[in-house]
Structures are given as structure tokens and as C-alpha cells.
C-alpha positions in Angstrom: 102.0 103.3 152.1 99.6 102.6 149.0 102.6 99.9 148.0 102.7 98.3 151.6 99.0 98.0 151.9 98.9 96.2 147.8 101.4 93.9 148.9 99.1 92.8 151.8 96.2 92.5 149.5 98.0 90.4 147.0 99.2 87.9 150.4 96.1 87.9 151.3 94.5 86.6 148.1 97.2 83.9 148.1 96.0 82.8 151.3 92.3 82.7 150.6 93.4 80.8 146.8 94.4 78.0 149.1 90.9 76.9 150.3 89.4 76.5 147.3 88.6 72.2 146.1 91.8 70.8 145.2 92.3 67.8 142.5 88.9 68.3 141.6 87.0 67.5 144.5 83.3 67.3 144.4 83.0 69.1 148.1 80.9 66.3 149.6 82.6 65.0 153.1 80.3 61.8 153.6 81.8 60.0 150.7 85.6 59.8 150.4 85.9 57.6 154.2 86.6 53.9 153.6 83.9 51.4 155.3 84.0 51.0 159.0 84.4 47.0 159.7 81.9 45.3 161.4 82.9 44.3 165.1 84.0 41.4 165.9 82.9 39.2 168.7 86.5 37.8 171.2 86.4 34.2 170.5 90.2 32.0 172.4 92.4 30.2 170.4 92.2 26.4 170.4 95.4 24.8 171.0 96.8 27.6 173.0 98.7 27.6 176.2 97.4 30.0 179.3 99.3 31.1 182.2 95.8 31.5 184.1 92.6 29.3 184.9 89.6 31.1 184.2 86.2 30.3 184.5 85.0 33.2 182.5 87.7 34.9 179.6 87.1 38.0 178.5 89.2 39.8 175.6 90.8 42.2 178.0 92.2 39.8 180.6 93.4 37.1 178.2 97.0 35.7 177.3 98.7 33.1 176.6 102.1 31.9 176.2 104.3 29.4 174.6 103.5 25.9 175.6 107.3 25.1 176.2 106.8 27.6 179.1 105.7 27.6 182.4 101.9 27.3 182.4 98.8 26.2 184.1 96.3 24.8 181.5 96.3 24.0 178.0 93.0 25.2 175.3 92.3 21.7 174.0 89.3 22.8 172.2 86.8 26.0 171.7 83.2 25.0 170.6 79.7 26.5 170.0 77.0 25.8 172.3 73.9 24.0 170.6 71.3 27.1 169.7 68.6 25.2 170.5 69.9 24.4 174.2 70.5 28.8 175.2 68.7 31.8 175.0 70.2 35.2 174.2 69.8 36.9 177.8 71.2 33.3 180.2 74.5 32.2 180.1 74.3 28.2 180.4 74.7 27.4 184.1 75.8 24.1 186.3 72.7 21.5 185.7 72.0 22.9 182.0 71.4 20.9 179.5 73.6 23.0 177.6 76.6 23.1 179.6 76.5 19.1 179.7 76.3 18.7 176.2 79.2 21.3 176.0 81.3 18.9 178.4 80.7 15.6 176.1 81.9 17.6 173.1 85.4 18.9 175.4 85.4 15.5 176.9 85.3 13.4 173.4 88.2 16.3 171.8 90.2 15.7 175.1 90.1 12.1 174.9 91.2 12.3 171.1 94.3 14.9 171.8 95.3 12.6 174.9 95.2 9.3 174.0 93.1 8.1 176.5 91.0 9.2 179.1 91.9 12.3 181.2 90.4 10.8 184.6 92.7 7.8 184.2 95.8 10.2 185.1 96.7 13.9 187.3 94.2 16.0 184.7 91.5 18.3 185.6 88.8 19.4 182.6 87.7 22.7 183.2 85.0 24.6 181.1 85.6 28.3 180.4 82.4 30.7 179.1 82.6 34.2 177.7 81.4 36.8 180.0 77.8 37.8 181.0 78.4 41.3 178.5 79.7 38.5 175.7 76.9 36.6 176.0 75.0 39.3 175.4 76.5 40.7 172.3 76.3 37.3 170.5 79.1 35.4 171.4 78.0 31.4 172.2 81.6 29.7 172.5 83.1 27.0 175.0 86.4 26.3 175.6 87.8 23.3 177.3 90.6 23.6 179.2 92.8 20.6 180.5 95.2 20.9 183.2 98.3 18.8 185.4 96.9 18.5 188.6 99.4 17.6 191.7 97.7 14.0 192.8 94.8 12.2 192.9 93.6 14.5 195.7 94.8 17.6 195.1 93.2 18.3 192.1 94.7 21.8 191.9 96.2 22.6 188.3 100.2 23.2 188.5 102.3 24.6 186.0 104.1 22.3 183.9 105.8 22.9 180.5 105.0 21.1 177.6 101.7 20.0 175.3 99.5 17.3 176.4 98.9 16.2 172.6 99.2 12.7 173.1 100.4 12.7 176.8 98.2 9.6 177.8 100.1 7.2 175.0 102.6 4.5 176.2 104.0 4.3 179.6 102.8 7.9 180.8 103.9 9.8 184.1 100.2 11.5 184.3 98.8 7.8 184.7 97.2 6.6 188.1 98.8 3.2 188.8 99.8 2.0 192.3 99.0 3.9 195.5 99.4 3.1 199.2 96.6 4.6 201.1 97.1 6.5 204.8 94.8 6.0 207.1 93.8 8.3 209.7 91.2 6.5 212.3 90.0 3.6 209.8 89.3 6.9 207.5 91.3 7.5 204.0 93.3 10.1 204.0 94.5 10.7 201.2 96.6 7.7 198.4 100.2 7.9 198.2 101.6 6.8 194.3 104.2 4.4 194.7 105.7 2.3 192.2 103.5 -1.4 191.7 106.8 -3.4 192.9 107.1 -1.5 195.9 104.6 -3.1 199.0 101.2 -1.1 198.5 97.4 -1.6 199.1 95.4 0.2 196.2 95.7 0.4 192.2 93.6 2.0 189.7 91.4 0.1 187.6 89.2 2.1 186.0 86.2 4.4 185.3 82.7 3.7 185.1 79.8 6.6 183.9 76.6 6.7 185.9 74.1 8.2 183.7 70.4 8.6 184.9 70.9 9.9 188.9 70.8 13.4 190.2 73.6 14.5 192.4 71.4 13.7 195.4 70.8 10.5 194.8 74.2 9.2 193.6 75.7 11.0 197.1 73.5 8.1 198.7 74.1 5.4 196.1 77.7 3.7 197.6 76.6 0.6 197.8 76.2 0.7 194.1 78.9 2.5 193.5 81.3 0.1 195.4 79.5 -2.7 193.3 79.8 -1.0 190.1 83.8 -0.5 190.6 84.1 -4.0 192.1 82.8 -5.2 188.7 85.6 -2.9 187.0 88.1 -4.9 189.8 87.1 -8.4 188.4 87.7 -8.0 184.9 91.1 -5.9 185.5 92.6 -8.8 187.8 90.6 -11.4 185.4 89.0 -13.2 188.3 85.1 -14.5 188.6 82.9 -11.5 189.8 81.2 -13.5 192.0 80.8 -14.1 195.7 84.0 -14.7 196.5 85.2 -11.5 195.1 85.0 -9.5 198.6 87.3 -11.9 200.3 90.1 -11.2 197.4 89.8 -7.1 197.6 87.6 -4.2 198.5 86.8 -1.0 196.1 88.1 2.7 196.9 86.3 5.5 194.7 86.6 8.6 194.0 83.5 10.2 192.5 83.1 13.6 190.4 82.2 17.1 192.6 78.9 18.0 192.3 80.2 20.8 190.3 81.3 18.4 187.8 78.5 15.9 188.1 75.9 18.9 187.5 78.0 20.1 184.4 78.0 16.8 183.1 81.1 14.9 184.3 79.6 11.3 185.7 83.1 9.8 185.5 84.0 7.8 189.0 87.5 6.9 189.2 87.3 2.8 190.6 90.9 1.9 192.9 91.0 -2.0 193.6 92.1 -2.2 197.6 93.9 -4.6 199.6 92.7 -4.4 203.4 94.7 -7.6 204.6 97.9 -7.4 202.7 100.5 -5.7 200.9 100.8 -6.2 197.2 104.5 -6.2 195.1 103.2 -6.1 191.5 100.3 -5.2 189.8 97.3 -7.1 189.4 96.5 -6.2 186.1 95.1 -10.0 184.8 96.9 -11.7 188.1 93.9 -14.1 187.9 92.2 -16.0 190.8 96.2 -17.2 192.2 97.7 -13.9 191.9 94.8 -12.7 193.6 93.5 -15.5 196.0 90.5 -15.1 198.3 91.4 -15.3 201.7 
């Protein structure tokens, strides 16, 4: 018995040898962890493809794919707002000053990536924020989104495969050109494309930028905005701009929403239109007998 019981006294002291500080240890806890690293604020890739519109990305819902696939916008560019312009607790809104500087900056990279400008062809420019607990944290980025849209009034993005780097160079699909417009009661309703030698009515000419007029003035403004774009008509079709203008075509316009217009977007898209005959070829320069006043 004395045997059994020395035996379990000796296991026993084995046991309680293997607590004691091993390698030297100086039996403090606190100071053998490495650093935690600081957190880091979700800030989207530029130049990344996204299956998803989305006014407001967050870190948990985001993705995005390869931009030979399938998708529905396209991260042309991810800024910082201008400090001066936000305050830590208000995420810039529609109307901001902060929001319409961020548009300039998307709408000066877009131009650059494209080629040309993104209202002269089927793109929408959408701006995405981080969300109201982002804001909140610290983060103060922008990212500006472009998208294929179906036609000149559906603005809806669609998927298309491919990068618009440099879509707007040369002879581009995207690009408004020739349309012939329905009519439903004298009223537009909506512009078909068609190619410039087929018979059609309307062609784009241009955009012009209203700067210094609130949303609810320039919804009452058409009679300067049909002159404005008829000015953009004369020196497309290189004829005078000058009283006789209205007897060789009328203006069709399509202005920003007053989403857009409030964020900063003053772009209005100028169609030259042809109320009394069909036109077979562009009138790019046709000049005062390519486009006669009758």
C-alpha cells in the first residue's frame, strides 16, 4: 500500500513540475501579444467593375466582378470630398455644395477615361457615398460610377461586358447620332436611333451647361433653352444663326433630372429637328444648301 500511495505522490509532483515558467518566462501576460492594427475605414476600388448600382456601398454588400463579365456599372473614379465643404455628423446631400463639386471632379475623370463626353452617348453618371455609419467613423470618399444605358430615354443602366476606357474614341456605338422621333398627339414620345442615311427628322448636336439658375427657374426657362441649343444647331450645320434659322429647323432637348441638376449635372443634351421633312444624311457642316430655309 505504502508503495502504491509513493508512486502517486511522485505522479503527482510530475504533474505540478509542469506549471512552472518555461524558457524563462518573466510571468507577465500583458507583454508577449503582438500590436493590434489600427482599423481601417472600407474605401471601393477605382477601376473596378460592379454587378449592382448603389447609391450608398457599404463594406458588407460590396462586389465586383471581372469587367469582361456581365455587369451593370463600371468605378471610373473614387475621390475625397473637399473638407472644407462637409461636417463630420451630415452626409453631403442633393443641392450641396459638396456633392456638386464632387460631380465636376467624376465628371472631368469620366470625360478623360472616355474620350469624350458621357452625355454625347447611352451613359448614365451616377455618384455613390459611404453609408450614414461610414460617414460617421471618418470615411469622406466619392465614387463615380458610369453606366450603358438602353436609349436616350430609358436611361436605365444595362449590363454590358467590357471597359468603357476609351469607349467614346472613333466611330462609337454609345454615340447619339440620328433619330426619328414618334409622335403621339403633336407630343414626343420618345426618339427612335436610326442610321443618318435612313429618312429621319432629329440628330444630336450637342451639349450646352447652364450655370447660374436653380432648378425652378430653368423648369420655366424653354425659351432659352430652345435658343441656347438652336445656337449649338447653327454652328453644327455651319449655317448663319440668324433669323432665318427657324425656317431651316427646330430644337428638341433633353435637360438633366432635377436630381442631377441639384447634384450638379447642368448638362442639356441639344437634337436639331426637322418638322417639315425627312432628312438622308447628316447635317453635320451641310451649310445653308444642305440645309435650306423653307
Amino acid at each position: 500500500m505504502r508503495r502504491w500511495l509513493g508512486a502517486l505522490a511522485l505522479a503527482g509532483t510530475v504533474v505540478l513540475g509542469g506549471c512552472l515558467p518555461a524558457h524563462g518566462g518573466d510571468g507577465d501576460l500583458t507583454d508577449d501579444w503582438p500590436a493590434l492594427r489600427e482599423p481601417q475605414l472600407f474605401v471601393p476600388a477605382a477601376g473596378a467593375c460592379l454587378p449592382r448600382i448603389s447609391v450608398v456601398a457599404q463594406a458588407s454588400t460590396y462586389d465586383t466582378v471581372d469587367c469582361s463579365r456581365p455587369h451593370l456599372a463600371e468605378a471610373i473614379h473614387v475621390g475625397s470630398f473637399v473638407a472644407d465643404e462637409v461636417t463630420d455628423d451630415t452626409r453631403p446631400e442633393p443641392g450641396s455644395p459638396a456633392l456638386r463639386t464632387a460631380r465636376g471632379e467624376c465628371d472631368l475623370r469620366v470625360r478623360e477615361v472616355l474620350g469624350g463626353d458621357w452625355r454625347s452617348a447611352r451613359l448614365t453618371l451616377n455618384i455613390a457615398v459611404p453609408s450614414t455609419s461610414a460617414w460617421r467613423a471618418g470615411a469622406r470618399w466619392f465614387r463615380c460610377d458610369l453606366s450603358e444605358t438602353d436609349s436616350i430615354d430609358n436611361t436605365r443602366p444595362v449590363n454590358r461586358v467590357g471597359s468603357l476606357r476609351g469607349a467614346l474614341l472613333g466611330d462609337s456605338p454609345l454615340a447619339h447620332r440620328c433619330f426619328d422621333p414618334k409622335l403621339i398627339g403633336g407630343n414626343l414620345n420618345y426618339m427612335a436611333p436610326v442610321l443618318c442615311t435612313e429618312p429621319h427628322r432629329a440628330e444630336f448636336v450637342g451639349v450646352y451647361v447652364e450655370k447660374d439658375m436653380s432648378w425652378a427657374a430653368f423648369s420655366k426657362a424653354n425659351a432659352q433653352v430652345h435658343r441656347r441649343c438652336m445656337s449649338l444647331i447653327a454652328a453644327f450645320a455651319a449655317v448663319p444663326n440668324n433669323n432665318e434659322l427657324p425656317y431651316r429647323a427646330g430644337s428638341i432637348f433633353y435637360p438633366p433630372s432635377q436630381r442631377e441638376w441639384e447634384e450638379g449635372d447642368r448638362g442639356v443634351r441639344c437634337f436639331l429637328w426637322s418638322d417639315d421633312r425627312k432628312l438622308t444624311r447628316s447635317m453635320r457642316d451641310a451649310g445653308p444648301k444642305g440645309l435650306p430655309a423653307i
